[in-house]
DSSP file (Angstrom, degrees, kcal/mol; ACC not computed):
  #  RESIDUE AA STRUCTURE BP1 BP2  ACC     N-H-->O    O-->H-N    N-H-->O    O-->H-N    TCO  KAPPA ALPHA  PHI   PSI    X-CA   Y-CA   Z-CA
    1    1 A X    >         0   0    0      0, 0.0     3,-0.6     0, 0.0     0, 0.0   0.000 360.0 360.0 360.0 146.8   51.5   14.7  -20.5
    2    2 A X  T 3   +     0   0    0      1,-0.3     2,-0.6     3,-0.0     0, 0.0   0.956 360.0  83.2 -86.5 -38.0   55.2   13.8  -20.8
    3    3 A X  T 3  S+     0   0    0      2,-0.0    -1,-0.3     0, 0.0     2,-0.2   0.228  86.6  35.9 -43.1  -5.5   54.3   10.4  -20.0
    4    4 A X  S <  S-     0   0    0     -3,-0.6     2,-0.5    -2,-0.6    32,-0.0  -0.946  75.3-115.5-157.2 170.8   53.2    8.8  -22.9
    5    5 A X        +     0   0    0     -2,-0.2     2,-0.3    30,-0.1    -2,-0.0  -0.779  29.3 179.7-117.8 126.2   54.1    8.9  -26.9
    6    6 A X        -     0   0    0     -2,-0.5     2,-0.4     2,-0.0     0, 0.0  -0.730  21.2-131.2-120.6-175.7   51.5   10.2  -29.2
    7    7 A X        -     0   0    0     -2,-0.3     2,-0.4     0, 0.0    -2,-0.0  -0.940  19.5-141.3-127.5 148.2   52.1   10.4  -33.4
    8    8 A X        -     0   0    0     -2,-0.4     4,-0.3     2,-0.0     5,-0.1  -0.899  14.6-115.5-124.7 129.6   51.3   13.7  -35.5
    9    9 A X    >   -     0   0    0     -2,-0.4     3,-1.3     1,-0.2     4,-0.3   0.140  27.5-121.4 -53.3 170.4   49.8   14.1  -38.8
   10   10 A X  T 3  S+     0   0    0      1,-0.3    -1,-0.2     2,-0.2     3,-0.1   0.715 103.5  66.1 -88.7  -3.5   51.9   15.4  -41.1
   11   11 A X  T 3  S+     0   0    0      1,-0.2    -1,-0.3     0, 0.0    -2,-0.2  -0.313  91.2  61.0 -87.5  46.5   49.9   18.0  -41.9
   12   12 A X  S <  S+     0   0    0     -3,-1.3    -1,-0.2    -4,-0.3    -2,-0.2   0.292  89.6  80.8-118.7  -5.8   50.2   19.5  -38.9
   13   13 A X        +     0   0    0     -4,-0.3    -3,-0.0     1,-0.1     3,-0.0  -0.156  51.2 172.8 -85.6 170.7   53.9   20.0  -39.0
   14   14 A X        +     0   0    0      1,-0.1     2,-0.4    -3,-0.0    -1,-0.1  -0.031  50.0   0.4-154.3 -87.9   55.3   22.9  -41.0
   15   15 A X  S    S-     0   0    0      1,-0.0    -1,-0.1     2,-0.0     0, 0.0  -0.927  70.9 -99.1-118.5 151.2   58.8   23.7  -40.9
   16   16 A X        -     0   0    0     -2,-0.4     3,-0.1     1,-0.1    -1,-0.0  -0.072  27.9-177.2 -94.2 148.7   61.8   22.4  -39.4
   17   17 A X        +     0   0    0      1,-0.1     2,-0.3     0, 0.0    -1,-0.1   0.613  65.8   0.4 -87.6 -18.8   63.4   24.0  -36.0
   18   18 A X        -     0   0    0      2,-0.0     2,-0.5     0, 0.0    -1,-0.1  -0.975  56.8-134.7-179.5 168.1   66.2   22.2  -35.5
   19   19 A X        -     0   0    0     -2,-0.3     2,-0.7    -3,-0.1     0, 0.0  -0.972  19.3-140.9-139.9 135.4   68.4   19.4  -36.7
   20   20 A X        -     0   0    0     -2,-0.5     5,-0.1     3,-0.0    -2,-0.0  -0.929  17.7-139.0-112.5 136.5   70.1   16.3  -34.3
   21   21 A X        -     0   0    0     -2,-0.7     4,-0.2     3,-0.1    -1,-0.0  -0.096  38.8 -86.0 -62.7 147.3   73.6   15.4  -35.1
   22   22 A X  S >> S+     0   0    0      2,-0.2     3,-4.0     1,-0.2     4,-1.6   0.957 121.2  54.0   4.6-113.0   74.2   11.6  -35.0
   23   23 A X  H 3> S+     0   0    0      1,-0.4     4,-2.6     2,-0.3     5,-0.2   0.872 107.6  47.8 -35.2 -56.1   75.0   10.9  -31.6
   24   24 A X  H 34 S+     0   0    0      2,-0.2    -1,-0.4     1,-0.2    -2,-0.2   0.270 108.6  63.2 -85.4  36.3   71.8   12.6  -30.0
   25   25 A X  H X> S+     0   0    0     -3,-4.0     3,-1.1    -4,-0.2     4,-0.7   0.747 107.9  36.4  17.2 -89.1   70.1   10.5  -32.8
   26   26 A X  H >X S+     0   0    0     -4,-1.6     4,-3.2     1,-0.3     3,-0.7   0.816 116.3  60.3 -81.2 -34.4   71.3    7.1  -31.1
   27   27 A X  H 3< S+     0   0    0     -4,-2.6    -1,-0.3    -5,-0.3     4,-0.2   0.933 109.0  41.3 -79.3 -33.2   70.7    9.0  -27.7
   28   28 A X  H <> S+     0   0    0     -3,-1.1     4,-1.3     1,-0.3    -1,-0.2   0.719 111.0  55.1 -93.5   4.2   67.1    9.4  -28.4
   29   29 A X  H <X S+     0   0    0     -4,-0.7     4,-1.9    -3,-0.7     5,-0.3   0.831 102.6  55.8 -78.3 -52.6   66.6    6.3  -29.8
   30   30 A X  H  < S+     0   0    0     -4,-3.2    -1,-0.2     1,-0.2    -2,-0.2   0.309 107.5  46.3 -83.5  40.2   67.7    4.7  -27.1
   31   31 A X  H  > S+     0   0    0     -3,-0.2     4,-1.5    -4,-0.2    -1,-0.2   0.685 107.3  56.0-127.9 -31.6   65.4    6.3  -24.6
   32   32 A X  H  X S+     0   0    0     -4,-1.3     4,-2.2    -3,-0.3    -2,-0.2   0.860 106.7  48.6 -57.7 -32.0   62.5    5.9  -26.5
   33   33 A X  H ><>S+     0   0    0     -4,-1.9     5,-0.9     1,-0.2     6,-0.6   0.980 118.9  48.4 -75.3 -48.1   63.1    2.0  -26.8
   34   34 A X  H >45S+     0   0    0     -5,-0.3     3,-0.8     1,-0.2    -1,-0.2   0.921 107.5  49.5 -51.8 -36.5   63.6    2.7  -23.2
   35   35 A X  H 3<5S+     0   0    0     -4,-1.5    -1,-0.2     1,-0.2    -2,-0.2   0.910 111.9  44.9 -57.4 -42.4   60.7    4.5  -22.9
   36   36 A X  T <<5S-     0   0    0     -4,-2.2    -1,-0.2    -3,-0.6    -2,-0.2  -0.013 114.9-112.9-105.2  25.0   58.3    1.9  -24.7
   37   37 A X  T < 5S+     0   0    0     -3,-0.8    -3,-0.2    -4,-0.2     3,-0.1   0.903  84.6 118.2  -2.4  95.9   60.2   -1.2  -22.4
   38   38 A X  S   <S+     0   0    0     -5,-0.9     2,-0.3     1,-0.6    -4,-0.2  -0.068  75.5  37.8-156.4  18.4   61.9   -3.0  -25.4
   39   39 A X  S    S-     0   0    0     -6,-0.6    -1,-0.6    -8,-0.1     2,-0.2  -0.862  83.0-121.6-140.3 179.6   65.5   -2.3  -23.9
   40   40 A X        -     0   0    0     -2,-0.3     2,-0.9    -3,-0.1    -6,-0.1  -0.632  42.7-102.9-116.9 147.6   66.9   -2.4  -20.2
   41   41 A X    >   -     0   0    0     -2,-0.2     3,-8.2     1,-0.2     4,-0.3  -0.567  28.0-119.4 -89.5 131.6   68.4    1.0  -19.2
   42   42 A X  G >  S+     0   0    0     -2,-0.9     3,-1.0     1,-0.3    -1,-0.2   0.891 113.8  64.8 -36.1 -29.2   72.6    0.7  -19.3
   43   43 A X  G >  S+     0   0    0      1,-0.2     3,-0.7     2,-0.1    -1,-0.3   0.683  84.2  82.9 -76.8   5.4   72.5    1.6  -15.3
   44   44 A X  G <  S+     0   0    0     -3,-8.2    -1,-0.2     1,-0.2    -2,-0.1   0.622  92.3  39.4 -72.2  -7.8   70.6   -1.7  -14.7
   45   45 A X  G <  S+     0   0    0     -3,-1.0     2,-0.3    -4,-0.3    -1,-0.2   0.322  92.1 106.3-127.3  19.6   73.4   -3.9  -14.5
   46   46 A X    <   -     0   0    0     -3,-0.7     2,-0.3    -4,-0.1    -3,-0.0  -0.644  57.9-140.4 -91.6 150.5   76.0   -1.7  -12.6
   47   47 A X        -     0   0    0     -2,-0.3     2,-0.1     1,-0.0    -2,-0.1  -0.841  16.3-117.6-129.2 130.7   76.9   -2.3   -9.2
   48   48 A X              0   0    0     -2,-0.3    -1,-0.0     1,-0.3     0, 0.0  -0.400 360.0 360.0 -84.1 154.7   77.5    0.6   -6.4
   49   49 A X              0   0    0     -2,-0.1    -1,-0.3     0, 0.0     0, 0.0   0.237 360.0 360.0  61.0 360.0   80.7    0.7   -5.1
């Protein structure tokens, strides 16, 4: 399920696939804190038009 945040031992893991730069760092941080409601999402306080 995408819906929800699970943890994995670390012996399940084996080697790494990929690496995130910075920037998607701070982007996926802030989606998780969005994700778990402990921030407001940046489009909440914009105004249409």
């Amino acid at each position: 399920m995408v819906d929800k945040i699970t943890t994995v031992p670390k012996s399940k893991l084996s080697t790494h696939i990929g690496r995130l730069d910075a920037a998607d760092m701070v982007r996926l941080v802030q989606a998780t804190l969005l994700f778990l409601g402990l921030a407001e999402s940046p489009r909440a306080g914009r105004q249409a038009g």
